[in-house]
N, C-alpha and C positions, 0 to 999 in steps of 0.2 A: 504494500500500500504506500503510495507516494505523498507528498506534500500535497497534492491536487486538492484532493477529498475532503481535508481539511480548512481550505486557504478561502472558501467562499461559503455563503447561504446554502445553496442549492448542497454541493458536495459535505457540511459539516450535517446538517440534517439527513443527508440522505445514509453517514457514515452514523446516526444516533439512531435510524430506523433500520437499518440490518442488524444494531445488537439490541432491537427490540426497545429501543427507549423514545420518549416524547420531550423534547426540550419547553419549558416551563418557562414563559417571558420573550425578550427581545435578546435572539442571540447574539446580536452587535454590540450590545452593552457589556463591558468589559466583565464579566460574569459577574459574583453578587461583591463584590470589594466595599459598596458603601451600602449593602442590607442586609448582608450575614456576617458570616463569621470567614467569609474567604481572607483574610490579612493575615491569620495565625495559623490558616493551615499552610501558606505561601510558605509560613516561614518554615513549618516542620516539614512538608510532604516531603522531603530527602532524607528524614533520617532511617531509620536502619528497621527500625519496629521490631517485635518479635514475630516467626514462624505461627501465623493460625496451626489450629487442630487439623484442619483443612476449608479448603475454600466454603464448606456449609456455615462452618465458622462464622468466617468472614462473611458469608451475605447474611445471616442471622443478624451479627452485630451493626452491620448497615442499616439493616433492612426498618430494625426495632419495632417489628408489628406493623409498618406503613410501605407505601409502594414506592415513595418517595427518599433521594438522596444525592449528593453531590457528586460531581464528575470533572474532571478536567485532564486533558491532554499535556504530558508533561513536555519541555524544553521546545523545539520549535514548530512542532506540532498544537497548532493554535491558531483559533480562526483569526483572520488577519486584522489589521484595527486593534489588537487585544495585546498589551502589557506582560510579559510574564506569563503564567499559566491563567487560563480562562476559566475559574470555575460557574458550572452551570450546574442550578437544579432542574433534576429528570425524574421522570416518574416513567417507572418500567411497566408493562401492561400485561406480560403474561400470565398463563394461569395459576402457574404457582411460582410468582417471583422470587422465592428463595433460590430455587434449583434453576431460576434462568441465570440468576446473578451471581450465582458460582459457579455457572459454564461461564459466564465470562472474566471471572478472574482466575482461569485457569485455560482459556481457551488455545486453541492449537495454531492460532495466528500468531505467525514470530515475527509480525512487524516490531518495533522497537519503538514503539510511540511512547513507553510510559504510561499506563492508564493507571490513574490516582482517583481514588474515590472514597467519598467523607458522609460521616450523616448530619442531618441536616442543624443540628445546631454544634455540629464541630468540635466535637469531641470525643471522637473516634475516626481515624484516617487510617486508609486500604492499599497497597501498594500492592498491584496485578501483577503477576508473574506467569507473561505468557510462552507459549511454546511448546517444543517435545519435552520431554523430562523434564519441566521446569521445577521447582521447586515451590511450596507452599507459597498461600500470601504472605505479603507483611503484613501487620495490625498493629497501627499505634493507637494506647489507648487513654483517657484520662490528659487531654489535653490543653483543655483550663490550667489544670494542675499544674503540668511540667511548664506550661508559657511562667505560670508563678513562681515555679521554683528556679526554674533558668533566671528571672529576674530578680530572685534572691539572693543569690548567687552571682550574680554580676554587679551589686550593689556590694557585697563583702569585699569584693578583689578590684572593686573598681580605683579604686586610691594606689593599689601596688603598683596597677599594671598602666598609671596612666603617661609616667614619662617615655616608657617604652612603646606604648599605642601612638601616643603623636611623634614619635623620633621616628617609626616604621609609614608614618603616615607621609611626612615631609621627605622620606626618603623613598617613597614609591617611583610607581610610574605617573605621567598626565594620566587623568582621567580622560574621558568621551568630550566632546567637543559640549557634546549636550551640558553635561556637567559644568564642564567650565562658564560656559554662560549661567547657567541657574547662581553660580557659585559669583559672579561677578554683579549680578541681578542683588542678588540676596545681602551679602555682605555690604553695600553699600547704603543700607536701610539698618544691618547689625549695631545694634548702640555700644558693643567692644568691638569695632571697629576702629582702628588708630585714625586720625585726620591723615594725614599722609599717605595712607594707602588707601583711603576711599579716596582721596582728590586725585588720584594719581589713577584708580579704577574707572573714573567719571570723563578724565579726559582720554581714556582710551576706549571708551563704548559709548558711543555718541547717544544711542538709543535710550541713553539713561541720562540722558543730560536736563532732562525734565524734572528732575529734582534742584538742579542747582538755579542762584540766584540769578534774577537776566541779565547783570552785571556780566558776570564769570560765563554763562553760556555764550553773550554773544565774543568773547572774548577768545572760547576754545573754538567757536566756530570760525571766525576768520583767521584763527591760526591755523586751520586742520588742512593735512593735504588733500582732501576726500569734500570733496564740493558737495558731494549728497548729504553730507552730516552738518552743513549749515542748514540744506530742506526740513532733515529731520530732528534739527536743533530747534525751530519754527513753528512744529507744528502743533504746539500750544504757544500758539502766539499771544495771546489773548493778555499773557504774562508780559510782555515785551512792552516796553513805552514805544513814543515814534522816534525819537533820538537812536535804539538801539534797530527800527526798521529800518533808516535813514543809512546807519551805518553796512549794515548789512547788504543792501540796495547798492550801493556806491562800489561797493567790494564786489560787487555779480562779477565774473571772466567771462561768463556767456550769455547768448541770446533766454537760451532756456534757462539759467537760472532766475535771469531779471523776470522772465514774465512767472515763473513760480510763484517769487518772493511776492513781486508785486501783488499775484493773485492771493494769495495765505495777507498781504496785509490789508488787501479789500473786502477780503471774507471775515476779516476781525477787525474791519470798522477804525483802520488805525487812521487818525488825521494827521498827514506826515506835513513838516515843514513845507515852504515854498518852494524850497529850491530843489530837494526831491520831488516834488511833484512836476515842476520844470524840463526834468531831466528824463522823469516818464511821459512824460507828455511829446515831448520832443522827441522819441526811443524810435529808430525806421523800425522798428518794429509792429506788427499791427497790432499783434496778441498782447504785447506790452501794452501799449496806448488803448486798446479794448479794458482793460484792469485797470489801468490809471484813470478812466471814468466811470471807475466803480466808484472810486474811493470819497470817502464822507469830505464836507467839508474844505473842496478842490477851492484851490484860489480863482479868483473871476479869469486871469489872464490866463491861464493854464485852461479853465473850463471853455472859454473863449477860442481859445486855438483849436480843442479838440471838437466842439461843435462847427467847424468847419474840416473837420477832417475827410477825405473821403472815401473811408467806410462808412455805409449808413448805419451800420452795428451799431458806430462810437459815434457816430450822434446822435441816435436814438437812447443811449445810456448814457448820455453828458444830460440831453432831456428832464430824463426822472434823476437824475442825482443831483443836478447842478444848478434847473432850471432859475432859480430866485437870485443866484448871482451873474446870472448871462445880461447882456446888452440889451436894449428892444428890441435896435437894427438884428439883432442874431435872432433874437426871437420870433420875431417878423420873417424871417428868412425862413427858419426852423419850421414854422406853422403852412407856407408853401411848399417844400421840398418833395424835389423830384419822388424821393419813398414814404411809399404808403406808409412802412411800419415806422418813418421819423417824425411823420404827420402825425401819427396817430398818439408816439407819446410826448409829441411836444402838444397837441390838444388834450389830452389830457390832465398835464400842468396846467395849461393856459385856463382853462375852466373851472380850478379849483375855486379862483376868484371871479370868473366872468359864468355868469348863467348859461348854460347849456340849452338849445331849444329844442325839441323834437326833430325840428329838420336838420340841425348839424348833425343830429345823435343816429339818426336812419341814414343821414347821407354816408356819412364815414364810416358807420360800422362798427362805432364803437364798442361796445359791447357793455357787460356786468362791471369792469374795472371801471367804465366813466361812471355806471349806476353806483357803485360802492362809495367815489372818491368824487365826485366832482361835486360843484355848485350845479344845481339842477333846474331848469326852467317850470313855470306852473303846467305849461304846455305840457311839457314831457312827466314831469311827475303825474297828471292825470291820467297821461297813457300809458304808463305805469302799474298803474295801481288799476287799471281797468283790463289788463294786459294777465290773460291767462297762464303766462307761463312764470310760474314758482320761484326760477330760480332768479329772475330779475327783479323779482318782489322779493327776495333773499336780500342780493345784494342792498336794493333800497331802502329795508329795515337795518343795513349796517350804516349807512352813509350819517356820518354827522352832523351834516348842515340840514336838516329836516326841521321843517319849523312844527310845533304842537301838534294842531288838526292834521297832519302827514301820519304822524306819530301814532295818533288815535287809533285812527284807521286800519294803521297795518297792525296794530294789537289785538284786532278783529278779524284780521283774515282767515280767511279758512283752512291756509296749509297752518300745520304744527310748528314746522321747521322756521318759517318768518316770524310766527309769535313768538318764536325762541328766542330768537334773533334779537326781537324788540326785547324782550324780555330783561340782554345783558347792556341795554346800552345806560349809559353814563348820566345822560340826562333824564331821566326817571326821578318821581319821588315813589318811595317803598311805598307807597300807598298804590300808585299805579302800577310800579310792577310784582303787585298780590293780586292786583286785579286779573291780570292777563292770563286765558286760562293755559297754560303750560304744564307738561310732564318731564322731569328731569330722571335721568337715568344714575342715579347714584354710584352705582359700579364706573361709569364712563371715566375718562380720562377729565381730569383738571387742572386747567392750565390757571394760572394766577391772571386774572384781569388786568390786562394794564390799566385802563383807569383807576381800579383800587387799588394798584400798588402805589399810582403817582400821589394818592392819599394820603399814604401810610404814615407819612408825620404832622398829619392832622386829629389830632384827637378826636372834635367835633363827628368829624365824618366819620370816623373808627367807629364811633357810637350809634348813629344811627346805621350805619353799613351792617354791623355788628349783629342788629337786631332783622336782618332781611328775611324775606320769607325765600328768598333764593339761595340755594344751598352753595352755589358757584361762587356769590359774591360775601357771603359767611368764610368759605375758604380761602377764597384770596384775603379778608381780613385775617384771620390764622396765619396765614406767611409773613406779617409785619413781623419785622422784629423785636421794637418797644411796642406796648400796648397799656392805655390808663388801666388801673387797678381794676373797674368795674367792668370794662369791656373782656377782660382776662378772666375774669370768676363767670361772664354769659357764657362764653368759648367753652369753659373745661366742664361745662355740663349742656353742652349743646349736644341736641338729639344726633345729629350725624357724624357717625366716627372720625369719618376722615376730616373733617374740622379740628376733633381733638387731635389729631396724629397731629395734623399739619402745624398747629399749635405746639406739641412738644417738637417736632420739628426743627420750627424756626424762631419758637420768639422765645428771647431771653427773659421774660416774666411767665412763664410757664407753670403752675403750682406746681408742687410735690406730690401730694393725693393726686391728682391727675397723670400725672409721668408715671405714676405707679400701678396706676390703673389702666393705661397703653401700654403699656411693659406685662397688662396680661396678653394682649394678641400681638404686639408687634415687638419685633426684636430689631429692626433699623433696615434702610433701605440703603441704594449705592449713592442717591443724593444726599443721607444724611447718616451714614455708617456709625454703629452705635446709641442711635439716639431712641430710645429716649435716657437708656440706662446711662448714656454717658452726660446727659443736662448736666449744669453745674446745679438745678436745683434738686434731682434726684436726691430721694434720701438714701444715706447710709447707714443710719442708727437704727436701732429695734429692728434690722433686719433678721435676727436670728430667729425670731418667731417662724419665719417660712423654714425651718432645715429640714423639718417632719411634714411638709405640704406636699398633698397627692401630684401636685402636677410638677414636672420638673424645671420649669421655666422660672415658678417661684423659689423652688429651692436653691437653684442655683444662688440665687441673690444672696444666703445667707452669707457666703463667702466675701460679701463687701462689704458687710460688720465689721467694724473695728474690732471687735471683741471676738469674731472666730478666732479659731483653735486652730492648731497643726493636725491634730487629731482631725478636729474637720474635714481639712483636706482630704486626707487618708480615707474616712468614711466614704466623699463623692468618690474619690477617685474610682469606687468599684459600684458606683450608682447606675440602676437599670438604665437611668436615661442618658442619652449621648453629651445633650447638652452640659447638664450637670458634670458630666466626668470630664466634658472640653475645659469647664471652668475650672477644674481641680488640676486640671493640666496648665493653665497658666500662671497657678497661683505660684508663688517661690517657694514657699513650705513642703510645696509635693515631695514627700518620700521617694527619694531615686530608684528605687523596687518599683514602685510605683508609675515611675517614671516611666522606667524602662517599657514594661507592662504594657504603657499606654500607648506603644509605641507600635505596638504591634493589634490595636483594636480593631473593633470590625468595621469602623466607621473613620471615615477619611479626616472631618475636620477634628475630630479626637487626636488621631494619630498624627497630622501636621499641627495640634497646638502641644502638643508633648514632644515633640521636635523640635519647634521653634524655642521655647519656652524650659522644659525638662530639666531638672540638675543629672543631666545623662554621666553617665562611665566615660571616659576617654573611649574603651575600644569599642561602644555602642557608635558615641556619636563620630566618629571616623570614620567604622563602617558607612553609617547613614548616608556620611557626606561623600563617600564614593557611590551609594547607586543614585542610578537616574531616575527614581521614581521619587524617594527623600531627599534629595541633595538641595532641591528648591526649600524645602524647610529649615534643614539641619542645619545650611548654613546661616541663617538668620540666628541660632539659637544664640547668647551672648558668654555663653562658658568657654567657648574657642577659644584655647591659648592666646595671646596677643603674637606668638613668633609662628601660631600656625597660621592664623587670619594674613599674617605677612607675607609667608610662603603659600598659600592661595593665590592671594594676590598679583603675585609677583607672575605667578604661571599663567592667569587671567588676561593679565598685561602683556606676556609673550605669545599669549595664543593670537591675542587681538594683534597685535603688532606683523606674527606669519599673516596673517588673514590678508592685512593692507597689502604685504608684500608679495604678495601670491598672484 
């Protein structure tokens, strides 16, 4: 049997249906690594076991009364996509599954695959032994246990053996390439990390240069010999003043660089001096000059040259970006030109202040954008609004300049979606918009109103916003960041959750009893990682009451008590929930037994916060930091020697340095 069989869908199924088994799930999913207990049989499935009685043995103690049990293909024998051994739960279908599952742990196929197989809460593992004559199975059993005592046991000897673990470690071979990067990734976020060798890791992987200040980045960027690591110096530009776009700009060697930069500082809104802007305006280049009238804030003379440019691209985007500082004579010109589409959005500036009439608005063509944004004539506004199609009655319910009786009206119409429309605009008293009958989808997506954020340092408005019947415009007050005492106590007992989340969230008056009460369902999102538990008004004190709490999300918290115990620790540390034992993995008291232990859990963010985190063994976490599955944790952990974090480093830097040279 070849690699074939195993290497895709079709062939790994078709290879579980001739030994009579059903695969259980999504076989593309790296088998159960983050739902059972696959991390601590990965670690034993090689040892030795004892000789079953014989193979009935062995499917007996599998089998344990159920049809159900683990499997995996050992060394490279593994469906593809899949890390190491793939284990997967199967359930055998025959009629007496015992006697099928010890024909195949003893069956007469001398392929050489390995078949490993475990029961299903992992605590007894199988080692097949196929072929002529082969010899019984293995049976390891009791393997909770030995993961416990192996980590007892590495805790006692882990002090002898640790100058010798890191002196065999710095004297190895390079790791995988992979490695090296995790390791140059990680370390430079390790708070035992020396200054020196993180500055010296940062200017050698550009890709990490997003941590440093934009001082220093723009700094390594014009010194790098690698033009692409200025791009992707940039690409959180947002960090960047326009001094340091300026400089960068000025520094382009090529055509394609200058129209990149310029594009990444159009796309983040950067208002660059005059005299770069000068110099993109003037670029023979189109694609440059196309991005130089993106840009916010262009000086009139600069805007001025490019509205006569001739692409009609770039004066149709000098139009809507520039319009308010162009000439008349250009504007006047702009409003005849030969293209349609420079026509169309220099009328569309031109109308924000001049009344639009039905006949400019049919003749041109303008469409929903003039409905949305312009000054609208009575003419057109009534064919409008007598005008069967929805989505123009959309747009018209966004437009600002709408006087009352406009307003009314579309709060009446009969599509939903316009009354919605009317619903969020600006000009409203909450009295009229309770009136409008509207359905709001709670689950939906919410975005922070701009007009309620332009509020948010007005108290006044906070107060009556506060009290809206619209849940939209209740949220976007929850994203303020100060908020008066009494609009902060309606918030944190407002009926819709996500008002409260949004509240712990973002505003630094947030109660205590409230963050504590979002911290029963939500544990933090990637816009506000941590929060609520991390607020500075979260409480601390009298957390120990939850240590004995059914759910483990509460429990966890008691470990932020001033007054837990080491003991504590040690208890989560073997607590049924994940959560709970993640927190006992971070804590610094965690017992190195323990440590160890957690290292090898069934669950992924358990075992990378006892990596990162662990008072590990020297020959633990050395191993860790040579494979490539732990190496992205291990090396963030901060027990690393200072002379090994050195020597990492130092080979991080040489890898990087063949990489340029290559």
């Amino acid at each position: 049997m070849g690699d074939d069989r195993l290497r895709d869908r079709e062939g790994y199924e078709g290879l579980l249906a001739s030994m009579g088994l059903e695969p259980l799930g999504n076989w593309w999913l790296p088998g159960i690594r983050e739902t059972g207990t696959a991390r601590r049989l990965l670690a034993l499935a090689a040892a030795d076991g004892e000789p079953a009685s014989g193979p009935a043995e062995a499917a007996a103690l599998l089998l344990g009364g159920g049809r159900e049990f683990l499997l995996a293909f050992e060394g490279r024998w593994s469906p593809r996509g899949c890390t190491g051994r793939a284990w997967r739960r199967v359930r055998i279908g025959a009629a007496d599954p015992a006697a099928a599952l010890a024909g195949l742990l003893t069956g007469s196929d001398p392929d050489p695959r390995g078949l490993l197989l475990a029961t299903t809460d992992g605590e007894t593992v199988v080692r097949a032994v196929c072929g002529p004559g082969a010899a019984r199975p293995l049976v390891l059993t009791g393997v909770g246990a030995r993961i416990a005592a192996a980590a007892e046991a590495g805790a006692r000897r882990g002090a002898e053996d640790a100058a010798a673990a890191w002196d065999a470690f710095r004297a190895g071979p390079d790791p995988a390439p992979a490695v090296l990067d995790a390791w140059a990734e990680a370390l430079t976020v390790n708070p035992g990390t020396p200054d020196p060798a993180r500055r010296e890791l940062l200017r050698s992987f550009p890709e990490l240069w997003w941590r440093l200040p934009p001082d220093e980045l723009v700094e390594l960027a014009l010194a790098h010999p690698d033009p692409k690591a200025t791009l992707r110096a940039v690409e959180l530009g947002r960090r960047l003043a326009p001094d340091h776009w300026a400089r960068l700009l000025r520094a382009a060697a090529t055509e394609r660089e200058r129209w990149l930069l310029a594009m990444l500082a159009a796309d983040w809104r950067t208002a660059l001096d005059e005299e770069t802007c000068a110099l993109l305006a003037a670029d023979p280049s189109a694609r440059v000059r196309a991005e130089a009238a993106r840009l916010p804030a262009l000086p009139g003379r600069q805007a001025a040259l490019l509205a006569e440019d001739p692409r009609a691209g770039i004066r149709a985007t000098v139009c809507r970006s520039s319009w308010s500082v162009l000439p008349d004579g250009i504007r006047r010109a702009l409003l005849t030109d030969g293209s349609a589409g420079v026509r169309t959005a220099a009328l569309l500036r031109h109308h924000e202040d001049r009344a639009l009439s039905r006949e400019d608005f049919v003749r041109e063509e303008l469409g929903e954008p003039a409905v949305e944004n312009c000054r609208l004539g009575p003419d057109l506004v009534e064919h409008l609004l007598a005008d069967g199609d929805a989505r123009l009655r959309g747009a018209l319910a966004a437009n600002p300049r709408l006087d009352p009786g406009t307003v009314a009206r579309l709060a009446e119409d009969p599509d939903e979606g316009v009354r919605y429309t009317v619903a969020l605009r600006a000009d409203l008293t909450e009295e009229q918009r309770a009136a409008i009958r509207v359905d709001v989808d709670p689950s939906g997506m919410s975005p922070t109103l701009s007009w309620v954020a332009d509020r948010h340092e007005d108290p006044e408005a906070m107060r009556v916003l506060a009290a809206s019947s619209h849940v939209l415009v209740r949220r976007s007050v929850a994203r303020a960041r100060r908020l008066p005492p009494d609009v902060v106590r309606r918030l944190a007992w407002d009926t819709d959750r996500v008002v409260q989340l949004f509240l712990a969230e973002s505003c630094e008056d947030a109660p205590a009893e409230m963050l504590l009460r979002v911290w029963t369902w939500w544990t933090g999102s990637l816009s506000s990682p941590g929060r609520p538990r991390t607020h500075p008004n979260f409480p601390r004190e009298g957390l120990l009451r939850f240590a004995d709490d059914p759910h483990g999300r509460m429990r966890r918290l008691a470990l932020d008590d001033p007054d837990s115990t080491p003991e504590l620790v040690a208890r989560f540390a073997a607590d049924r929930d994940p959560e709970v034992r993640q927190r006992a993995a971070e804590d610094p008291r965690l017992p190195v037994a323990d440590a160890i232990r957690l290292t090898e859990d069934p669950v992924g963010s358990v075992r990378a916060a006892a990596l990162r985190h662990g008072p590990l063994p020297a020959a633990v976490l050395a191993a860790s930091l040579l494979d490539r599955e732990t190496a992205p944790d291990a090396a963030r952990n901060p027990g690393i020697p200072p002379a090994a974090v050195r020597a990492m480093a130092a080979r991080c830097v040489t890898f990087a340095a063949t990489l340029r040279g290559a």
